[in-house]
C-alpha positions as CSV (number, residue, x, y, z in Angstrom):
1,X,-132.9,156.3,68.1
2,X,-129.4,157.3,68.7
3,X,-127.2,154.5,69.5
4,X,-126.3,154.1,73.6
5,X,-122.8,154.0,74.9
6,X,-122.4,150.1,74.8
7,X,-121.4,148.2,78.1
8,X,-119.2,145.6,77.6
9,X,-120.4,141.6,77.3
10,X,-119.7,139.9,80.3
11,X,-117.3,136.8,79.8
12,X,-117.6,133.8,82.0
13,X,-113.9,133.3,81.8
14,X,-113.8,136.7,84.4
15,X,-115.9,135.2,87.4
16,X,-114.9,131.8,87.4
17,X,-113.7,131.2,90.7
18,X,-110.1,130.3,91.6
19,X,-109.4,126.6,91.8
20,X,-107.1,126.7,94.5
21,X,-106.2,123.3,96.8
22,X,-108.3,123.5,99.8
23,X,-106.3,120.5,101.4
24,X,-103.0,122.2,101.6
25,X,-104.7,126.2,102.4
26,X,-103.9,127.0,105.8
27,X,-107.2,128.5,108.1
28,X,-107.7,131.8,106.9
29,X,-109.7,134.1,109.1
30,X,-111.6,137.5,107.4
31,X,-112.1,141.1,109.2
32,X,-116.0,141.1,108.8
33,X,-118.4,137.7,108.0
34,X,-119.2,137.5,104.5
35,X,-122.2,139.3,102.7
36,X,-123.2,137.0,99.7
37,X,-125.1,139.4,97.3
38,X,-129.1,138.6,96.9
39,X,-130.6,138.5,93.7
40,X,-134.0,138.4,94.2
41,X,-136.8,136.5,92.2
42,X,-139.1,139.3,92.7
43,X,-138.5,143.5,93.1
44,X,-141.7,145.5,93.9
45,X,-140.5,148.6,92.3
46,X,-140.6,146.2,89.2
47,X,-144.3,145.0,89.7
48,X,-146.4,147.1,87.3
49,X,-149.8,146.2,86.4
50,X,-150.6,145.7,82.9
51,X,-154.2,145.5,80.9
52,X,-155.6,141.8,79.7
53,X,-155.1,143.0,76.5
54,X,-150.8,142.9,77.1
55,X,-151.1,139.8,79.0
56,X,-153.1,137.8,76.1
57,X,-150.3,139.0,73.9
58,X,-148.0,137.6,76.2
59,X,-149.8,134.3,76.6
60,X,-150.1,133.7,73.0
61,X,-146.2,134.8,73.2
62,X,-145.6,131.9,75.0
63,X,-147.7,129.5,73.8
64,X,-146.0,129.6,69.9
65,X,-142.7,129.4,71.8
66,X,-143.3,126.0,73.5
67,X,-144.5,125.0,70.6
68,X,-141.5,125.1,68.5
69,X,-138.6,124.8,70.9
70,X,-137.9,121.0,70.7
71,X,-138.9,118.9,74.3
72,X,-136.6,118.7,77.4
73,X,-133.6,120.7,74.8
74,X,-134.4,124.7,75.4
75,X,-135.6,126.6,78.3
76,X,-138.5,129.0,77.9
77,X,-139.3,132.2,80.3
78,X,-142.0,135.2,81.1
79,X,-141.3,138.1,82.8
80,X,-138.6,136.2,85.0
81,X,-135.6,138.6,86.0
82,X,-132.5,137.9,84.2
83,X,-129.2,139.1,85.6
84,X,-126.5,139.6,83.5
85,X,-123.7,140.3,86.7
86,X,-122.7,138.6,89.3
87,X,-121.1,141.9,91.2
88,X,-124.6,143.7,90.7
89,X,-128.3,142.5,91.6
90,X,-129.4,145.6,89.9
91,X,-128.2,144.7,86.5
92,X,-131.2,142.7,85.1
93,X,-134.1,142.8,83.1
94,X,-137.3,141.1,82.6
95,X,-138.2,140.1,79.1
96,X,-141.9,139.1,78.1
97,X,-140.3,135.9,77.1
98,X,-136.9,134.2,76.5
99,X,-134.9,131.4,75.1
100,X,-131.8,129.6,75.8
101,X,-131.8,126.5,73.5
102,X,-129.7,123.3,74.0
103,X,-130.0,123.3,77.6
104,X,-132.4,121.3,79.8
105,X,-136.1,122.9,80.3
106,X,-136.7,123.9,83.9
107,X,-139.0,125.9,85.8
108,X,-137.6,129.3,86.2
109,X,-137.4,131.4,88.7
110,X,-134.9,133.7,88.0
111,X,-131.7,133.8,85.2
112,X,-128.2,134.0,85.8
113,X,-126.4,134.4,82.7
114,X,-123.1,133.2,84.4
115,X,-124.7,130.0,85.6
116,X,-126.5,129.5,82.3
117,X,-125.3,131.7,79.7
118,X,-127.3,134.4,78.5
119,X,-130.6,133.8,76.8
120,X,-130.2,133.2,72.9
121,X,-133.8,135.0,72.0
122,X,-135.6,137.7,73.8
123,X,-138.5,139.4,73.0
124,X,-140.3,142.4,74.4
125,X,-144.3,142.8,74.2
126,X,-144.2,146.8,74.3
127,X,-147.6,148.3,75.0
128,X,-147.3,152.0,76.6
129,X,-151.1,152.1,76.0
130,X,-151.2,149.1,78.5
131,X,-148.5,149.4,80.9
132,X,-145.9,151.3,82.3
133,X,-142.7,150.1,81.0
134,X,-139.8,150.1,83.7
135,X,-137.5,150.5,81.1
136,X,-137.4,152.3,77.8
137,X,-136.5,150.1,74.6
138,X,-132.8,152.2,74.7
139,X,-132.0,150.7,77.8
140,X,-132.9,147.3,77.3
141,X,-131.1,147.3,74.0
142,X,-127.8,148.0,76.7
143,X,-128.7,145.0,78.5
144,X,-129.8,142.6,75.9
145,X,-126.0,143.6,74.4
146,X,-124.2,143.5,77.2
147,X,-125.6,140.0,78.6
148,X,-124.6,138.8,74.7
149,X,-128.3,137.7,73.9
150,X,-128.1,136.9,70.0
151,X,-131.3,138.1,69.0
152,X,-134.2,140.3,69.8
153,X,-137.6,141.0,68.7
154,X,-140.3,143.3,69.8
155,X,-143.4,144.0,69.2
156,X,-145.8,147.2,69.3
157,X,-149.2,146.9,68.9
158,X,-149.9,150.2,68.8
159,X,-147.4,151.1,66.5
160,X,-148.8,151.8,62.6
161,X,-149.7,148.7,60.3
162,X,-146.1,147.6,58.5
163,X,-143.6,149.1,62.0
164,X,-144.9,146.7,64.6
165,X,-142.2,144.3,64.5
166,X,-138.5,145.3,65.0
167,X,-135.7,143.2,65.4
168,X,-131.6,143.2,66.4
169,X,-128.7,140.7,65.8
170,X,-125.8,140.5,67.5
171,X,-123.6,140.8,64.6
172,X,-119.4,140.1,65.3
173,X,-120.5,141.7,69.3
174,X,-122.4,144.3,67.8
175,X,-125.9,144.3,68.4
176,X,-127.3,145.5,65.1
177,X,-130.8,146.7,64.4
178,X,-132.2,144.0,61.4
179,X,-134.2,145.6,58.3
180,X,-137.7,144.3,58.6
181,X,-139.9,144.5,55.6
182,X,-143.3,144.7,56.0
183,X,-144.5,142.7,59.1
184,X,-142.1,139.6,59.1
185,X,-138.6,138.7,60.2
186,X,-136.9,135.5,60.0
187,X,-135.7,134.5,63.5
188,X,-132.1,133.1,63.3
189,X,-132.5,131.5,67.0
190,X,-136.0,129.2,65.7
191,X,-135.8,129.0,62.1
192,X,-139.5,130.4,61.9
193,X,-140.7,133.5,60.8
194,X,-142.3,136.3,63.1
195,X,-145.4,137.9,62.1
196,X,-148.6,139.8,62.8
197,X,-151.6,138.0,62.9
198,X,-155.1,137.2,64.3
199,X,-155.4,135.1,67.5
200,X,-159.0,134.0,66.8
201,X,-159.6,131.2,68.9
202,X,-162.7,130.7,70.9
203,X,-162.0,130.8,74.4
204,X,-164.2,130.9,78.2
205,X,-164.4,134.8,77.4
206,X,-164.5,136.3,73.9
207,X,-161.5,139.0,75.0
208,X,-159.0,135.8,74.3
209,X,-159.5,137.1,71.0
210,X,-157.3,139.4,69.2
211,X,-156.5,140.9,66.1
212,X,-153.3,141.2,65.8
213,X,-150.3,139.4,67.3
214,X,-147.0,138.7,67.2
215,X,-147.1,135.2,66.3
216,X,-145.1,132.6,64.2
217,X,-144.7,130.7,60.9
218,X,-143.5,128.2,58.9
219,X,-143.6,131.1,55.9
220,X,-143.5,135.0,55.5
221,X,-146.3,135.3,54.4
222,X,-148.2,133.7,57.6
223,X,-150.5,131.5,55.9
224,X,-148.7,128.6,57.8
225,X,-149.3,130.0,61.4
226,X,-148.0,127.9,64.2
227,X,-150.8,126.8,65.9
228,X,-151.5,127.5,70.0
229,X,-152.5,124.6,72.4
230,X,-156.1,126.4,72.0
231,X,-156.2,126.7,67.6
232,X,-155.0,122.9,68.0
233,X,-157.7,121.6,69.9
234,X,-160.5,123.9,68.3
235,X,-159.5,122.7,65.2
236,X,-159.3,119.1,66.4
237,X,-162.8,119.9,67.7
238,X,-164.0,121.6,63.8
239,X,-162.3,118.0,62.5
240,X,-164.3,116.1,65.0
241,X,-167.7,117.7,64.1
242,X,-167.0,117.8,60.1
243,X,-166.4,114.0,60.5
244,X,-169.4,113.1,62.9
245,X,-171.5,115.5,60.1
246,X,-170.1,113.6,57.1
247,X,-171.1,110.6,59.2
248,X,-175.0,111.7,60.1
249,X,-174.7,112.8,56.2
250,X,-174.2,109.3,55.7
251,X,-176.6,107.8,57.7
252,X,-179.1,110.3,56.3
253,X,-178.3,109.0,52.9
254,X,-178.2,105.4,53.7
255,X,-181.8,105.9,55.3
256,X,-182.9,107.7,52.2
257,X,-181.6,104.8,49.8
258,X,-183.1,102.2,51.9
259,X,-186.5,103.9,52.3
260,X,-186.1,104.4,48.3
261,X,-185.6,100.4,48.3
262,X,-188.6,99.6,50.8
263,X,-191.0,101.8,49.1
264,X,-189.5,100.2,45.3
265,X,-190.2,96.6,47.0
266,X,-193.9,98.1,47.8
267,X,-194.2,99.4,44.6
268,X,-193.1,96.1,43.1
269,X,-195.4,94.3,45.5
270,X,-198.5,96.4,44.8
271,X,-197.8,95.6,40.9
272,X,-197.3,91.5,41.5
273,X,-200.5,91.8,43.5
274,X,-202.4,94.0,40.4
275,X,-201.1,91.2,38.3
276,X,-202.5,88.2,40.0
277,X,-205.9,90.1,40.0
278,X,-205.7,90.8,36.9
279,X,-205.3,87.2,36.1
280,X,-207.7,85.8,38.8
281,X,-210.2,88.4,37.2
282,X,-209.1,86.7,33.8
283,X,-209.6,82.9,34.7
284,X,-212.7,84.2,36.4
285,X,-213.9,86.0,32.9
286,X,-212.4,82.2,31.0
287,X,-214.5,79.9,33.4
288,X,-217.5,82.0,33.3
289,X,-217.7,82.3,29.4
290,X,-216.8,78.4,29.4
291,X,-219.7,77.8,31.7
292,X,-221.9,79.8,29.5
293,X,-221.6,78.1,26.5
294,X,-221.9,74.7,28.1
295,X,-225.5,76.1,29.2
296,X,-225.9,77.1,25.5
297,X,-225.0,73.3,24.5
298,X,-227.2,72.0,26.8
299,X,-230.2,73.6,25.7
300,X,-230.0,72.5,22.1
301,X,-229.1,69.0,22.8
């Protein structure tokens, strides 16, 4: 991609308004009413559909980005319109998700970086296969530079296996395509890793799954995946059912041992009984042969 004629990053310096003492301004009267500009939370010719498949991706997006940002300290959006100039509604774009850390979380209807400041992170779910993008990646590399976002990632997953991620840094003003080996890159806004992997979890429909993601992790590597609301509570449920099977194991055994116990009492039971017959059947034997030769005395006295 060749690099685009850069627009220049917006300062907040340049539309602060005048501070001017309102007690000692004389009346001032203006040629027409004023127009304040209208930046919209919404722009049909911005509404495109997109396939389940991109909004899964977007969901699980947004779901590994709550879960690291830390509570009440970093806002979070999806698809909201950010605009990056207060002279022009039409200078915006809509990232599938972005951040602005160490400010107050909110619900979000719309971004104005000279309100807020411009997102720190924003990432981009690109799926031509699913959706018509409004913009092309050039072009949103303009805006994401000019609104002085820090970082961005997308994500194609259509792209070949080892090119799906890509990432810039705003390096010195300069936003500055990252080298990304193989399918992770170290976010400097989160401290986490992006990568590609599986979104497996069992859901109400079996399309929640999908095989490959952009996701995050504690490593490189992606064996330590940060875990959605939905992997948290299945595996919360696997833990549940692994201890209630260790605990009918248990039982099982217990029942076993003390079966193995009744049926040893038996067993010692049937043999205490054996032995008294034995010995009744002995003093029987001992009185009758007694009796029998105190017949055979008899008879020869």
């Amino acid at each position: 991609m060749q690099p685009a004629a850069r627009w220049p990053t917006m300062s907040l310096m340049t539309i602060e308004p005048l501070r001017r003492d309102d007690a000692a301004r004389p009346d001032v009267k203006y040629v027409r009413p004023i127009r304040p500009l209208h930046f919209p939370v919404s722009d049909p010719e911005w509404e495109m559909g997109q396939s389940h498949r991109h909004l899964r991706l977007c969901e699980v997006l947004y779901q590994v980005l709550s879960e690291v940002l830390p509570r009440g300290q970093a806002a979070l959006g999806a698809d909201q319109f950010v605009y990056f100039d207060p002279r022009d509604p039409h200078r915006k774009c809509a990232p599938d998700a972005f951040v602005k850390v160490g400010v107050p979380a909110e619900s979000i209807a719309s971004w104005k970086t000279w309100e807020k400041g411009a997102p720190d992170l924003c990432v981009e779910v690109l799926s031509p296969a699913d959706t018509e993008e409004k913009l092309a990646l050039g072009e949103k590399l303009q805006r994401f530079e000019a609104m002085g976002v820090r970082e961005v990632v997308t994500f194609n997953v259509d792209a070949p296996e080892g090119s799906r991620i890509r990432a810039w840094e705003s390096v010195r003003g300069d936003l500055v395509e990252r080298v990304v080996e193989g399918e992770s890159t170290f976010s400097v806004v989160l401290g986490k890793w992006f990568v590609v992997a599986p979104y497996l979890a069992e859901g109400r429909h079996e399309l929640q799954r999908l095989e490959a993601a952009l996701r995050l992790a504690h490593d490189a590597e992606g064996k330590a995946l940060v875990p959605t609301p939905d992997e948290r509570e299945a595996a919360r449920a696997d833990a549940e059912a692994a201890r209630a099977d260790m605990a009918a194991e248990a039982r099982a055994a217990e029942a076993a041992r003390a079966d193995t116990q009744a049926k040893g009492r038996a067993a010692e039971a049937a043999r205490a009984d054996a032995e008294a017959e034995a010995r009744a059947a002995e003093a029987a034997r001992a009185d009758a042969a007694e009796a029998e030769l105190a017949k055979l005395r008899g008879q020869r006295g």
